[in-house]
N, C-alpha and C positions, 0 to 999 in steps of 0.2 A: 423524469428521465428514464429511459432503459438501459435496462445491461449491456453491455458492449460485449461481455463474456464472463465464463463459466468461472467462480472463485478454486473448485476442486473442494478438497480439505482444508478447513482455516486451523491455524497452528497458532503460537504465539512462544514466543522468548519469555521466560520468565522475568528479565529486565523491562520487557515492554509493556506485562501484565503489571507490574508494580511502575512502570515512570505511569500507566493509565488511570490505576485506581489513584495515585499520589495524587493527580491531575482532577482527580471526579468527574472521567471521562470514560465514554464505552466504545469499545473497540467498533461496534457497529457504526457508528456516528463516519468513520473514518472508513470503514472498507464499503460504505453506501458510494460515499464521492469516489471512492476505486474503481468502484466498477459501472460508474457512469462514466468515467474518462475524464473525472475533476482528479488530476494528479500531483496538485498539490502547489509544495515550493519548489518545482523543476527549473531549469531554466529554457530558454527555447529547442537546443540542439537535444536533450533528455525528451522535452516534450514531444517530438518529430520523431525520435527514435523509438517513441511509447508508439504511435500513432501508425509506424513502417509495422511494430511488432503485432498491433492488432491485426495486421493484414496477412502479415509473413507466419505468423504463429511462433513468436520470439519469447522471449522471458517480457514482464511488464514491472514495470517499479514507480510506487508512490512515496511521496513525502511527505509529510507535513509537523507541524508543531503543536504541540497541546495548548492548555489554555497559562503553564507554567512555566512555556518557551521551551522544554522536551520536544527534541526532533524524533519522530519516529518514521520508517518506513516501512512501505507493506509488496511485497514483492510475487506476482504469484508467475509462477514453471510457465515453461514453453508450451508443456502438453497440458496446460490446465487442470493437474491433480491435485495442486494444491497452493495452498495462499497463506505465506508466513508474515507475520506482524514484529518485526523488532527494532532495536535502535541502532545505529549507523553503528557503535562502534561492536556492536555484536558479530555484523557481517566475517 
């Protein structure tokens, strides 16, 4: 699959570096399906608003679960400078 768009700078929370390594998972794994537009556990109305924001140049937001049921999201800027990794209650 191809990008859909630019990640900028990838960042990460330090809660999400640690729910990842807990998990024995790597952040790549997860900002691959980002930025092919696999967005995760969304639900339709988040998905459609992902899909308006590719067009419009909006913020973009992903979700998903580790392999220990940790929800993480990956959220990257409007202007595409940059792509942060953290978990919901971070925000």
């Amino acid at each position: 699959m191809e990008r859909k768009f630019p990640l900028g700078q990838v960042v990460s929370t330090p809660g999400a570096l640690d729910a990842l390594a807990r998990a024995g998972q790597d952040a790549w794994e997860f900002l691959g399906r980002h930025i092919t537009g696999d967005w995760g556990e969304l639900d339709e109305h988040d998905r459609r608003e992902n899909e308006f924001s590719l067009q419009k140049g909006f913020r973009i937001l992903s979700a998903y679960r580790l392999s220990d049921d940790t929800k993480i999201w990956i959220i990257t800027e409007a202007d595409r400078s940059a792509t942060t990794i953290l978990l919901p209650e971070e925000y």
